[in-house]
N, CA, C and O atoms as a Maestro MAE file, in Angstrom:
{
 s_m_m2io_version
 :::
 2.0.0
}

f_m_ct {
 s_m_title
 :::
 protein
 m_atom[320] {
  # First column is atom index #
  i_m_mmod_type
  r_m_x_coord
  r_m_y_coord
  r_m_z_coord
  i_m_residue_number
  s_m_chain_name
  s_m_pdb_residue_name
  s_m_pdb_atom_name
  i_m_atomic_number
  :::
  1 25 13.471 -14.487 11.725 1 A "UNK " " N  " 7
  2 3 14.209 -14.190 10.523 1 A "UNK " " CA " 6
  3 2 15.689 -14.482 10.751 1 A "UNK " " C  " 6
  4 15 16.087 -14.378 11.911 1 A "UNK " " O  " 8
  5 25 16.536 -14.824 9.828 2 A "UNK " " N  " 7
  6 3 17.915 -15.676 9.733 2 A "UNK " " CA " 6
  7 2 18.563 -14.563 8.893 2 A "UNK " " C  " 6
  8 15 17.975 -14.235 7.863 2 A "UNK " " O  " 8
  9 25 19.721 -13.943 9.225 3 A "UNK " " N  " 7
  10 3 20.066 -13.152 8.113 3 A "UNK " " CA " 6
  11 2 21.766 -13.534 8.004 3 A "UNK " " C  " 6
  12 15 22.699 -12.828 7.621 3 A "UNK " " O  " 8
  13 25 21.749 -14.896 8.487 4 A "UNK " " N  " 7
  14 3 23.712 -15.661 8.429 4 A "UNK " " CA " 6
  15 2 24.686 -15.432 9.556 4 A "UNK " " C  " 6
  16 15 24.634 -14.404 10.231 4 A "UNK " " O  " 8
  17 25 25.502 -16.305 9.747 5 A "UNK " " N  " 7
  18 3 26.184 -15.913 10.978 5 A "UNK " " CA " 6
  19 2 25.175 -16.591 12.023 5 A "UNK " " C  " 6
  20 15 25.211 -16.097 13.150 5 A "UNK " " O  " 8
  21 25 24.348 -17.569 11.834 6 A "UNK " " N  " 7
  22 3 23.657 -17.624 13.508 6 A "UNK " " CA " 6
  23 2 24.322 -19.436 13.665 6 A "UNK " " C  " 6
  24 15 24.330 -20.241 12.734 6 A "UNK " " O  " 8
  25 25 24.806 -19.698 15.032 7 A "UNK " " N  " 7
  26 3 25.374 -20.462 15.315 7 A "UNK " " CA " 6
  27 2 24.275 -22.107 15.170 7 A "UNK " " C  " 6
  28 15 23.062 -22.248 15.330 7 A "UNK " " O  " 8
  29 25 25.206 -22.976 14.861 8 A "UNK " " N  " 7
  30 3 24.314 -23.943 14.690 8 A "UNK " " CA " 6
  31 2 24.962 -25.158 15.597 8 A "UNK " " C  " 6
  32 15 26.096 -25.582 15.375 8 A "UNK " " O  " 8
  33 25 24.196 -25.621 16.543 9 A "UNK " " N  " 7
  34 3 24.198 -26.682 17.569 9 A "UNK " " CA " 6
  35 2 23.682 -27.815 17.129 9 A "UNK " " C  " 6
  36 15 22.513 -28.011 16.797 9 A "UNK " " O  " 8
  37 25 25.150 -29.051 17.133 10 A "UNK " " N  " 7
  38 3 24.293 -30.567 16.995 10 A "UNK " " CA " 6
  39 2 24.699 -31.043 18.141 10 A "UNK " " C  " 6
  40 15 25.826 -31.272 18.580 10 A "UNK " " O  " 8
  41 25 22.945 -31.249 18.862 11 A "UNK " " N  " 7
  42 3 23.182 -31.967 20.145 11 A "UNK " " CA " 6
  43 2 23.974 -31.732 21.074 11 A "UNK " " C  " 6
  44 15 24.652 -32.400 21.855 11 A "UNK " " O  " 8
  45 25 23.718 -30.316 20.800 12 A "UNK " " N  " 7
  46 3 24.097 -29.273 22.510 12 A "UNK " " CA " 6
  47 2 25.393 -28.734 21.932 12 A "UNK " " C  " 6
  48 15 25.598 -27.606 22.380 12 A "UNK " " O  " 8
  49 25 26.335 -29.136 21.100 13 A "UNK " " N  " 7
  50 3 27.598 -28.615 20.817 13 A "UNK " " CA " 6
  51 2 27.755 -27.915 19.333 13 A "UNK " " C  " 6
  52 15 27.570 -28.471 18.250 13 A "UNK " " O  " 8
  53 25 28.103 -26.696 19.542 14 A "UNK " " N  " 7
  54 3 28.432 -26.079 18.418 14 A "UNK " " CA " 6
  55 2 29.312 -26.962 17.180 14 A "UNK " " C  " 6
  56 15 30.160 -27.834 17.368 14 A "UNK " " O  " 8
  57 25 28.918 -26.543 16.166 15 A "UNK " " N  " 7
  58 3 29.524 -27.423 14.873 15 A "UNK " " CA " 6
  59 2 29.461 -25.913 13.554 15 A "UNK " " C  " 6
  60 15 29.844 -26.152 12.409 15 A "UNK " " O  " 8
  61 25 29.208 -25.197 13.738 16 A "UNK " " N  " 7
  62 3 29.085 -24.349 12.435 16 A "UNK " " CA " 6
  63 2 28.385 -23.309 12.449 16 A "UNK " " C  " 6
  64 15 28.005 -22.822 13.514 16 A "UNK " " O  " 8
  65 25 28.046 -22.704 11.091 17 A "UNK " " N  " 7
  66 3 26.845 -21.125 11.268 17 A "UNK " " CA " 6
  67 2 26.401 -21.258 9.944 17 A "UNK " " C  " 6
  68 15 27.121 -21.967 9.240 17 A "UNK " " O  " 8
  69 25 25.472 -20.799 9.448 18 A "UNK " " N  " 7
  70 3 24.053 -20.068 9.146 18 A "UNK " " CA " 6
  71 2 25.092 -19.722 8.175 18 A "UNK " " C  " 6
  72 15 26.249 -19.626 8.584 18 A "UNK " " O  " 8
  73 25 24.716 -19.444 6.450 19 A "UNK " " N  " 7
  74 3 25.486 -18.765 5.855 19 A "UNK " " CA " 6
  75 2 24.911 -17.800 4.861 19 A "UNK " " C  " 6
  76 15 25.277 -16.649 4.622 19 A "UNK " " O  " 8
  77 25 23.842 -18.566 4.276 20 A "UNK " " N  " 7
  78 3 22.646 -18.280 3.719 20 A "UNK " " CA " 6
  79 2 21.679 -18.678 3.059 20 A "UNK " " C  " 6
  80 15 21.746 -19.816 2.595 20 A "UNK " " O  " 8
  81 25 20.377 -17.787 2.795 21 A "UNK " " N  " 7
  82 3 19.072 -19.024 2.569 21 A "UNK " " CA " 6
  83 2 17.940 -17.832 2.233 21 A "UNK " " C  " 6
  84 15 17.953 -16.624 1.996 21 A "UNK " " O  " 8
  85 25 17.579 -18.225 2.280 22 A "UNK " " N  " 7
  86 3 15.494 -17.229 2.061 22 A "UNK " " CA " 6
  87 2 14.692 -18.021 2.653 22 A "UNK " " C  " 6
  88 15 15.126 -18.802 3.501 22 A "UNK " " O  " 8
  89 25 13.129 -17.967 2.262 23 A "UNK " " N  " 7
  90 3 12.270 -18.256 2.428 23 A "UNK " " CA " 6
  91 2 11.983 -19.650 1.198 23 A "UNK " " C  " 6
  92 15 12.001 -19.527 -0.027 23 A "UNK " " O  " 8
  93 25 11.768 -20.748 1.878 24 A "UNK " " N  " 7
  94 3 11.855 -21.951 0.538 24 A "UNK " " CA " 6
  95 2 9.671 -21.850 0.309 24 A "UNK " " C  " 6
  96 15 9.026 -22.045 1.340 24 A "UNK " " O  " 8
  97 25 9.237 -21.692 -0.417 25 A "UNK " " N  " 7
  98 3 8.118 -21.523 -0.908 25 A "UNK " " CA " 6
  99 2 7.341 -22.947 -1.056 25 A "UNK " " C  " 6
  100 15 6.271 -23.294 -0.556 25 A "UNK " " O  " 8
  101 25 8.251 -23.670 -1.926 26 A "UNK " " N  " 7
  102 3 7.897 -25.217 -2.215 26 A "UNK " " CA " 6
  103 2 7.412 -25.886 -1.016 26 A "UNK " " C  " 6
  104 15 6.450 -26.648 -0.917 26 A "UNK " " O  " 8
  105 25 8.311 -25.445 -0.024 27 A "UNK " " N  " 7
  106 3 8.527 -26.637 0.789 27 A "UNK " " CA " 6
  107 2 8.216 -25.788 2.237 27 A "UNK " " C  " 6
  108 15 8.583 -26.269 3.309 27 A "UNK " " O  " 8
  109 25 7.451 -24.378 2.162 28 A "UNK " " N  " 7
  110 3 7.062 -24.357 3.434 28 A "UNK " " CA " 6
  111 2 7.691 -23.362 4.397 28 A "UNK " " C  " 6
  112 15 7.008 -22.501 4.951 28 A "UNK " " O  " 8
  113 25 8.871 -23.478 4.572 29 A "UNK " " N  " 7
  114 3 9.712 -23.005 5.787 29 A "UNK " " CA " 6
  115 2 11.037 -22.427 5.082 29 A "UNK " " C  " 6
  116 15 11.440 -22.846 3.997 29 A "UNK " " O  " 8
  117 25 11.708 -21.349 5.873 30 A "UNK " " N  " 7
  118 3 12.590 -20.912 5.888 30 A "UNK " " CA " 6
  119 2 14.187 -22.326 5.512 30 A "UNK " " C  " 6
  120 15 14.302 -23.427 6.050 30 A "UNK " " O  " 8
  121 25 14.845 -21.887 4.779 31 A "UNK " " N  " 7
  122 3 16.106 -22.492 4.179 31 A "UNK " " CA " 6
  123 2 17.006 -22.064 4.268 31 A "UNK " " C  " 6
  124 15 17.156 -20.850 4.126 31 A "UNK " " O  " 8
  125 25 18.433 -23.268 4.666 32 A "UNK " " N  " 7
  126 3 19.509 -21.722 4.736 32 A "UNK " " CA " 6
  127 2 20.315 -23.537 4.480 32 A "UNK " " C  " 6
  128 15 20.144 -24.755 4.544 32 A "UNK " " O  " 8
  129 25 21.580 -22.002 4.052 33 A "UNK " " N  " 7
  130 3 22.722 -23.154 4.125 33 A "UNK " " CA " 6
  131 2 23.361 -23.037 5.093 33 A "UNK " " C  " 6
  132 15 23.337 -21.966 5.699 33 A "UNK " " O  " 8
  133 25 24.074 -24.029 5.504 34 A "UNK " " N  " 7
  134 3 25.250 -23.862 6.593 34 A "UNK " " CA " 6
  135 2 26.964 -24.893 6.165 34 A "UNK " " C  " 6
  136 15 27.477 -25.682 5.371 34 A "UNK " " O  " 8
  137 25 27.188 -24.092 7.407 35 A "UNK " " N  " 7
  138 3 29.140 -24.884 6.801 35 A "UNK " " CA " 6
  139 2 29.267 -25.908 8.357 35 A "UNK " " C  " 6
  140 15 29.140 -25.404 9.473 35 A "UNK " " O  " 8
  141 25 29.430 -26.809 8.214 36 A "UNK " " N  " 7
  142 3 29.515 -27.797 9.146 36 A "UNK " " CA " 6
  143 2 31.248 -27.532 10.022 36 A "UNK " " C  " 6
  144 15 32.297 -27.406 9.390 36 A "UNK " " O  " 8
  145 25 31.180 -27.513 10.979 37 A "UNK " " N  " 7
  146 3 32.878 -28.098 11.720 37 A "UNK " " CA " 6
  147 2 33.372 -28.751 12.202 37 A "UNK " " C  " 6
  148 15 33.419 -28.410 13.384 37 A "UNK " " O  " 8
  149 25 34.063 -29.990 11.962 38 A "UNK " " N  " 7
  150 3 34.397 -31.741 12.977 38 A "UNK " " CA " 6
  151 2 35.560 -31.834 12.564 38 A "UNK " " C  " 6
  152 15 36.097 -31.968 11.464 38 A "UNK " " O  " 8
  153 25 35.952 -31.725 13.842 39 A "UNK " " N  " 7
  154 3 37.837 -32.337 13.623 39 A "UNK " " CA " 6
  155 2 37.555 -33.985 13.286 39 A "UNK " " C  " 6
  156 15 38.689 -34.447 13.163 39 A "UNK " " O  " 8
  157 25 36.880 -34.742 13.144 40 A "UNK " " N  " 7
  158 3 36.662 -35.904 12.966 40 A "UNK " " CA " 6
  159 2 36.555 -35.642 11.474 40 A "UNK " " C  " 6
  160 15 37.438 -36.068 10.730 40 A "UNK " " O  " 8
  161 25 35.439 -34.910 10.963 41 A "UNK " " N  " 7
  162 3 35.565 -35.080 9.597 41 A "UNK " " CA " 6
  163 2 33.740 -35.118 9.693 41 A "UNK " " C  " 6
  164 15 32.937 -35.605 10.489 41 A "UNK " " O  " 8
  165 25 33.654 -34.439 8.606 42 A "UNK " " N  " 7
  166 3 31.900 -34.473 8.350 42 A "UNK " " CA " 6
  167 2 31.570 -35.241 7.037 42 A "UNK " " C  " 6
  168 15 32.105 -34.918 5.977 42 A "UNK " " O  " 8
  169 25 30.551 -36.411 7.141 43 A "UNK " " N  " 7
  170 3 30.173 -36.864 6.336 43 A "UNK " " CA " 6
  171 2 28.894 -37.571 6.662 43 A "UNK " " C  " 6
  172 15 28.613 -37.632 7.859 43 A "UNK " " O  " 8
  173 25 27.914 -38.219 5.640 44 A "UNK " " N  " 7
  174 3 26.765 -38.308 5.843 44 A "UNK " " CA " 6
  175 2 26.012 -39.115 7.095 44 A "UNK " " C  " 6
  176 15 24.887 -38.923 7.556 44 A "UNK " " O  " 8
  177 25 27.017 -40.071 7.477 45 A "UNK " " N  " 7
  178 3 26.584 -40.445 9.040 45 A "UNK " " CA " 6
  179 2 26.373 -39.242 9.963 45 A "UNK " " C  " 6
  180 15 25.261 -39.139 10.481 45 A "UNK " " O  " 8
  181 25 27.588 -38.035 10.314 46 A "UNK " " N  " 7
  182 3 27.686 -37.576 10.796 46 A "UNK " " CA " 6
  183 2 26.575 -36.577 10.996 46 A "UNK " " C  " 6
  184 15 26.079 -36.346 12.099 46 A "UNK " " O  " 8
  185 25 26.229 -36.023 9.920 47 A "UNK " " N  " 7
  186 3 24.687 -35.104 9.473 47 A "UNK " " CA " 6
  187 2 23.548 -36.157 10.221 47 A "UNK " " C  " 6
  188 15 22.936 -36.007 11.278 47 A "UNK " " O  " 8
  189 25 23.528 -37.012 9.467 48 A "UNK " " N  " 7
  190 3 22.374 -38.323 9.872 48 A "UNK " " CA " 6
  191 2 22.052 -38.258 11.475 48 A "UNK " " C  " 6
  192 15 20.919 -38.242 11.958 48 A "UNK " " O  " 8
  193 25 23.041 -38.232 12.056 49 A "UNK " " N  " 7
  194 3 22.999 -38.832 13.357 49 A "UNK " " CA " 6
  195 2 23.227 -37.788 14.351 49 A "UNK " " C  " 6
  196 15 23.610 -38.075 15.485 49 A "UNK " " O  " 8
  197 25 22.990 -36.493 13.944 50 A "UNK " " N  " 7
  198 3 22.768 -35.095 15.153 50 A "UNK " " CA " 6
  199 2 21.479 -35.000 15.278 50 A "UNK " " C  " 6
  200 15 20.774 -35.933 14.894 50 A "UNK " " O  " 8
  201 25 20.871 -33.743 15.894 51 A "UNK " " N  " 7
  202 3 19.968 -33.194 16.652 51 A "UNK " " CA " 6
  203 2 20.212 -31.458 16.393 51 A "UNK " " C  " 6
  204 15 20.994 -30.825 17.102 51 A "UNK " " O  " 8
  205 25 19.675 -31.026 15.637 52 A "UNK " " N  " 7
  206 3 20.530 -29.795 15.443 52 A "UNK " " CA " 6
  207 2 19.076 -28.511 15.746 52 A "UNK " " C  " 6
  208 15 17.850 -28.506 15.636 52 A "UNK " " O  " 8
  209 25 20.067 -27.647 16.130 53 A "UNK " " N  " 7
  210 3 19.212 -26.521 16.340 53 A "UNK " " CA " 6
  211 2 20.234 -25.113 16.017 53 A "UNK " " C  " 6
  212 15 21.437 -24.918 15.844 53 A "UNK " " O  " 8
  213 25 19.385 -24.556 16.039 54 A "UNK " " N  " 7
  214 3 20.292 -22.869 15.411 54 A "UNK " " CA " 6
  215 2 19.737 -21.603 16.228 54 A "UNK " " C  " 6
  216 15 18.542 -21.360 16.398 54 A "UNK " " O  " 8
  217 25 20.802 -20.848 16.700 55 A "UNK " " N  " 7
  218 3 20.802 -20.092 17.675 55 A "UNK " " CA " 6
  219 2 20.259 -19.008 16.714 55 A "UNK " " C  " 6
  220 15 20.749 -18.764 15.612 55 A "UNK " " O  " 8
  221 25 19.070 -18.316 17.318 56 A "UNK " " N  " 7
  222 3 18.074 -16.887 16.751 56 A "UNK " " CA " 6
  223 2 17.976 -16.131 17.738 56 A "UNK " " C  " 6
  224 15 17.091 -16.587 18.462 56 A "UNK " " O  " 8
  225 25 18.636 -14.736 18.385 57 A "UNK " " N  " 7
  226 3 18.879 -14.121 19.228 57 A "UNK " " CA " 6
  227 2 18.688 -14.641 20.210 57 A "UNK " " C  " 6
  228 15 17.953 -14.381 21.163 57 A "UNK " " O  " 8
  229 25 19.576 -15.652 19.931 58 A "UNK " " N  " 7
  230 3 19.920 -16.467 21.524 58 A "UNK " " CA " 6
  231 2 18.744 -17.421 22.804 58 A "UNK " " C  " 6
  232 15 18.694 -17.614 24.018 58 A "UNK " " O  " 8
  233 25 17.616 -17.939 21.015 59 A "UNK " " N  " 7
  234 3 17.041 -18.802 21.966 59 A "UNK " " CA " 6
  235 2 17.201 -19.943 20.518 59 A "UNK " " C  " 6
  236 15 17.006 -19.406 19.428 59 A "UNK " " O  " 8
  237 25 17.484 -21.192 20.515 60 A "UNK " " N  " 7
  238 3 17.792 -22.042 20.285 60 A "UNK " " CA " 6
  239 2 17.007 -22.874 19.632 60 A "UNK " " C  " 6
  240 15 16.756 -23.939 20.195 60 A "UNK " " O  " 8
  241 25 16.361 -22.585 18.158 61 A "UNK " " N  " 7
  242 3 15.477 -23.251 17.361 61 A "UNK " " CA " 6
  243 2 15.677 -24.549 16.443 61 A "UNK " " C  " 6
  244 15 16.499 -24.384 15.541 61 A "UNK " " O  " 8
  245 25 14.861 -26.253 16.534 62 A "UNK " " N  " 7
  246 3 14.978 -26.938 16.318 62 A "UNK " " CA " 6
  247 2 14.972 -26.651 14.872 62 A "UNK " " C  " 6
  248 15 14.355 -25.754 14.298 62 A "UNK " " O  " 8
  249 25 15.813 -27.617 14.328 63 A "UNK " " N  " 7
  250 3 16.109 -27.480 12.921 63 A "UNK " " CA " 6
  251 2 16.788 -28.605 11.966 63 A "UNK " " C  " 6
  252 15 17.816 -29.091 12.435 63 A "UNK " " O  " 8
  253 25 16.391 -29.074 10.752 64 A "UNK " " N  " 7
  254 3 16.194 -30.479 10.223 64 A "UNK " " CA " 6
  255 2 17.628 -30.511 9.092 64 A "UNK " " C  " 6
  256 15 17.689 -29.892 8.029 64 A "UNK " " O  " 8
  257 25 18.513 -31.251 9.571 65 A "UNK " " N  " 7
  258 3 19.584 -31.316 8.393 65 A "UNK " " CA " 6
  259 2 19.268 -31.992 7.195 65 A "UNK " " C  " 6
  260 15 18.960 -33.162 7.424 65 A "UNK " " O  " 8
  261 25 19.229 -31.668 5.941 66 A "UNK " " N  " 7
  262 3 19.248 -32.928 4.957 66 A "UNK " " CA " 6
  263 2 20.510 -32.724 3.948 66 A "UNK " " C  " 6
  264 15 21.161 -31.680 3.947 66 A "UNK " " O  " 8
  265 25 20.820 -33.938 3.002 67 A "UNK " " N  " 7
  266 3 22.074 -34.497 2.570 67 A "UNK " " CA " 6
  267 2 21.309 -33.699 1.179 67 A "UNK " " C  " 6
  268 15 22.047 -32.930 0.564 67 A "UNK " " O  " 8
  269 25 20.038 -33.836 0.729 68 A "UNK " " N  " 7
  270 3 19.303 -33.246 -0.499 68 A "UNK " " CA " 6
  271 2 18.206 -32.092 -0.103 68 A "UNK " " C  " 6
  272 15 17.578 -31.947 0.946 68 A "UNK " " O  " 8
  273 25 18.199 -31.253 -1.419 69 A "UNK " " N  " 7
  274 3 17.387 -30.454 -1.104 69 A "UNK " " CA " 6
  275 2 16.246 -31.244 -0.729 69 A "UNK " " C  " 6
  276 15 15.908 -32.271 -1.316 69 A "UNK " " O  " 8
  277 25 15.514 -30.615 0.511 70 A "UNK " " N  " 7
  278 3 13.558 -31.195 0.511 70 A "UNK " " CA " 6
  279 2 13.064 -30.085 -0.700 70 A "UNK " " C  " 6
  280 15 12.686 -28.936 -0.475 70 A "UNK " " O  " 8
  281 25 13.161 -30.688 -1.938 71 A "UNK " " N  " 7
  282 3 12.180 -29.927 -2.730 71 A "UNK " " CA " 6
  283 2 11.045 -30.763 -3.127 71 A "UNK " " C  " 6
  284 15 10.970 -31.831 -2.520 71 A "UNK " " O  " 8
  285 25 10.430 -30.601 -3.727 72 A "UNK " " N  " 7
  286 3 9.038 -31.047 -4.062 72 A "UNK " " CA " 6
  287 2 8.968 -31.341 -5.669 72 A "UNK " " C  " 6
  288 15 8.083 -30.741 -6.279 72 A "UNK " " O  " 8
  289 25 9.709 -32.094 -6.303 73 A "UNK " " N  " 7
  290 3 10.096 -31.707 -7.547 73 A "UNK " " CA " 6
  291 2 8.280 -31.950 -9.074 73 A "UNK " " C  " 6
  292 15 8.046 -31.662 -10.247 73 A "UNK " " O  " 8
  293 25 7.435 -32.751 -7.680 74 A "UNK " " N  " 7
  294 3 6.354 -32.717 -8.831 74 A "UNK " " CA " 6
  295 2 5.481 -32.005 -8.033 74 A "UNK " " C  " 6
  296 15 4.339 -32.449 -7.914 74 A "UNK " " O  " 8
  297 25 5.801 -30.960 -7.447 75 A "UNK " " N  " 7
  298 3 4.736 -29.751 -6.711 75 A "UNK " " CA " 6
  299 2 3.606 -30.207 -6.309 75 A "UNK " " C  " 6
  300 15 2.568 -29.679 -6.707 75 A "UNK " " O  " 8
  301 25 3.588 -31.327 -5.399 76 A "UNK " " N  " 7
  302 3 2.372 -32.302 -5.160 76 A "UNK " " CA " 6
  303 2 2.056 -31.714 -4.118 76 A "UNK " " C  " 6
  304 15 0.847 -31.650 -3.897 76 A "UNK " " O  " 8
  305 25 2.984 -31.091 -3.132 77 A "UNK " " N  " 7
  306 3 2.773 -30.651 -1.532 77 A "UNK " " CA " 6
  307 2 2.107 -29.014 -1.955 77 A "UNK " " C  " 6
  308 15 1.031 -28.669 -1.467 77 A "UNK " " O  " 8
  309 25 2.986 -27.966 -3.028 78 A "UNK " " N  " 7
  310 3 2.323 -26.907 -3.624 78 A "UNK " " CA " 6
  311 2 0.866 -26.726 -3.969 78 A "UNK " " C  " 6
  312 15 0.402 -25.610 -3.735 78 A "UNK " " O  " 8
  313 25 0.129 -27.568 -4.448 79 A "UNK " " N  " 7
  314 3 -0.753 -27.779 -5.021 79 A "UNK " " CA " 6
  315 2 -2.182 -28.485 -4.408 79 A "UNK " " C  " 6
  316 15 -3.345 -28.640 -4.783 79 A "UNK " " O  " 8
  317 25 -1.237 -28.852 -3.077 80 A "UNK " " N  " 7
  318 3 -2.757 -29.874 -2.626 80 A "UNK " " CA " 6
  319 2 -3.563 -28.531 -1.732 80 A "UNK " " C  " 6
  320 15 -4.663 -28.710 -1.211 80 A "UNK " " O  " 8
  :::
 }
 m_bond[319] {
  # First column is bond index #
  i_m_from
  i_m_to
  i_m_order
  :::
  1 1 2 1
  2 2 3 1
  3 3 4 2
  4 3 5 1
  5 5 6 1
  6 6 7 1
  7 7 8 2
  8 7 9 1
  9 9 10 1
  10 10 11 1
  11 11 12 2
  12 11 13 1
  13 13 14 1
  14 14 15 1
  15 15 16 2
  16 15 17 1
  17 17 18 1
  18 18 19 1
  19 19 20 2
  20 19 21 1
  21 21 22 1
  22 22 23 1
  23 23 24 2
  24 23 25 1
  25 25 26 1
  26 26 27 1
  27 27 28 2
  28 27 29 1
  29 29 30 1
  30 30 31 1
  31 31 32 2
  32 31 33 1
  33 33 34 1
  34 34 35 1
  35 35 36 2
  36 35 37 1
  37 37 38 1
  38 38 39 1
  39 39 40 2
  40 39 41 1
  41 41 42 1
  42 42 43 1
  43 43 44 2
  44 43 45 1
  45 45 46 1
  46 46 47 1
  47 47 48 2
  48 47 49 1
  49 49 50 1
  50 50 51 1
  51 51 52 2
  52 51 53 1
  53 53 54 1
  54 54 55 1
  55 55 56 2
  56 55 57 1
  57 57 58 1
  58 58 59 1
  59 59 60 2
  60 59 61 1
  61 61 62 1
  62 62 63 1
  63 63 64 2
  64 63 65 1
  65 65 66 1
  66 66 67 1
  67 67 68 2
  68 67 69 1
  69 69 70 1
  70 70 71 1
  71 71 72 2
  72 71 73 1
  73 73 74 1
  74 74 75 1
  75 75 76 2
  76 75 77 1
  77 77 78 1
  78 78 79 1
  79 79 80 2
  80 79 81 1
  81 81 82 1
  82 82 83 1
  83 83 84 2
  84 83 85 1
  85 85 86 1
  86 86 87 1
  87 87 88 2
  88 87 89 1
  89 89 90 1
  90 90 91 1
  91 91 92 2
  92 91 93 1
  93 93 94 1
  94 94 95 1
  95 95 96 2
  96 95 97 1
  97 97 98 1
  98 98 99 1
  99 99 100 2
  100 99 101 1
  101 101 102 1
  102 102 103 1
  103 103 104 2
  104 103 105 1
  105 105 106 1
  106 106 107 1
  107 107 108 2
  108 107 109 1
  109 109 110 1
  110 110 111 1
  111 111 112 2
  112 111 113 1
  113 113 114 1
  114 114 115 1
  115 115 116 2
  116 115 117 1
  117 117 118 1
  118 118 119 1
  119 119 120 2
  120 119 121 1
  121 121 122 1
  122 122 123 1
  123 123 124 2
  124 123 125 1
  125 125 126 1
  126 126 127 1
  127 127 128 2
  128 127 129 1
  129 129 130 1
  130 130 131 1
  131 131 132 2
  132 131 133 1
  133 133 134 1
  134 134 135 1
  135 135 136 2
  136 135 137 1
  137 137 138 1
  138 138 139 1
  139 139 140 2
  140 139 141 1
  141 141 142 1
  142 142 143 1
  143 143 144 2
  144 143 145 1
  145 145 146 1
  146 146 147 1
  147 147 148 2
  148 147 149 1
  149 149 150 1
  150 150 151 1
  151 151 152 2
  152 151 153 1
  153 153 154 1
  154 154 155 1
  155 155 156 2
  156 155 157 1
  157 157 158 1
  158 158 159 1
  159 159 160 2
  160 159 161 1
  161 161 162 1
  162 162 163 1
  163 163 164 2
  164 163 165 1
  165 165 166 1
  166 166 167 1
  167 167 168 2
  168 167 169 1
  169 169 170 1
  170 170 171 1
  171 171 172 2
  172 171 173 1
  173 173 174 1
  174 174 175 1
  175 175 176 2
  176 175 177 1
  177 177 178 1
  178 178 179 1
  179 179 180 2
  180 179 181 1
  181 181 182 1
  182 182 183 1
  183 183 184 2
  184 183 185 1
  185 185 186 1
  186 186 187 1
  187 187 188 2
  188 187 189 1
  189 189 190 1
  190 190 191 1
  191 191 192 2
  192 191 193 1
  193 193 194 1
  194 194 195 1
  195 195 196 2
  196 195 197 1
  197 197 198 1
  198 198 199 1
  199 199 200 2
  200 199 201 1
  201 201 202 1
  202 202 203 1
  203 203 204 2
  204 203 205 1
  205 205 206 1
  206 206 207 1
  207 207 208 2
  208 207 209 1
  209 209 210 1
  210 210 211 1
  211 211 212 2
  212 211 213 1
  213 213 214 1
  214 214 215 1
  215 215 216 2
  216 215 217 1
  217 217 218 1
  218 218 219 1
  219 219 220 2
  220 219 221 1
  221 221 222 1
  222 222 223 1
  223 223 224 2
  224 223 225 1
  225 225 226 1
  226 226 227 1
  227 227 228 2
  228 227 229 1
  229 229 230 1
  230 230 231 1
  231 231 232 2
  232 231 233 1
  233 233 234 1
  234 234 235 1
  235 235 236 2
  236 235 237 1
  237 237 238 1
  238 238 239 1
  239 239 240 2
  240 239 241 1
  241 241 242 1
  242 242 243 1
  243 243 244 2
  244 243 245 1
  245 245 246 1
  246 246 247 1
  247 247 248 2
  248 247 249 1
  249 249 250 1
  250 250 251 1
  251 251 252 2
  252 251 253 1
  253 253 254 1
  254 254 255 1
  255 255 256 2
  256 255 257 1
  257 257 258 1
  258 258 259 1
  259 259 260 2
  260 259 261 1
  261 261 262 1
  262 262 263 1
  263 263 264 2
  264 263 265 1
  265 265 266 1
  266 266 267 1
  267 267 268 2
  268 267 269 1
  269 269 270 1
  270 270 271 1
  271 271 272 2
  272 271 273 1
  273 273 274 1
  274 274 275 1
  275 275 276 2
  276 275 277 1
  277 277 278 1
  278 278 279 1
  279 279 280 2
  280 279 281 1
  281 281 282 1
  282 282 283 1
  283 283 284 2
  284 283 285 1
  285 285 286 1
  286 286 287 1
  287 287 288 2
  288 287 289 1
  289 289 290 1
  290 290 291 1
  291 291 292 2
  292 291 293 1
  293 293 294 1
  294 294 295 1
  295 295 296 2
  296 295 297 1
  297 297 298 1
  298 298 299 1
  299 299 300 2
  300 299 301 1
  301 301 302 1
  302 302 303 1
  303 303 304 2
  304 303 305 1
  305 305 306 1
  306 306 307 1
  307 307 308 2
  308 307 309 1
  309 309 310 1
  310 310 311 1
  311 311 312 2
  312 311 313 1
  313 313 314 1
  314 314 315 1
  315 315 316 2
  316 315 317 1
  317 317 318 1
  318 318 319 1
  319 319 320 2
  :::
 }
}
């Protein structure tokens, strides 16, 4: 369980935290938002091209960035 504030690692180096989310129903798995941090500057390469995982009492769970929600907008995955 994710309840915000949990640190988020791209490719071993901290970049941000957990802010908030629920349970996504459509699509399966737990959802959350997060706030990204790059003195370079964050933009969609940058998302694209990590490895990210998010710290859950301190053991380190793989975890999938996307630019769009993964929703399911014709409930094809809901339904099968």
């Amino acid at each position: 369980m994710l309840w915000g504030g949990e640190p988020i690692y791209r490719d071993t180096e901290p970049v941000g935290y957990t802010t908030s989310g629920s349970y996504g129903h459509t699509v399966g798995a737990p959802s959350r938002w997060v706030t990204f941090n790059n003195p370079a500057g964050v933009d969609a390469d940058f998302v694209r091209s990590g490895r990210y995982k998010i710290n859950v009492n301190g053991e380190r769970i793989p975890a999938a960035a996307y630019l769009q929600a993964p929703y399911d907008p014709n409930r094809e995955r809901i339904l099968a």
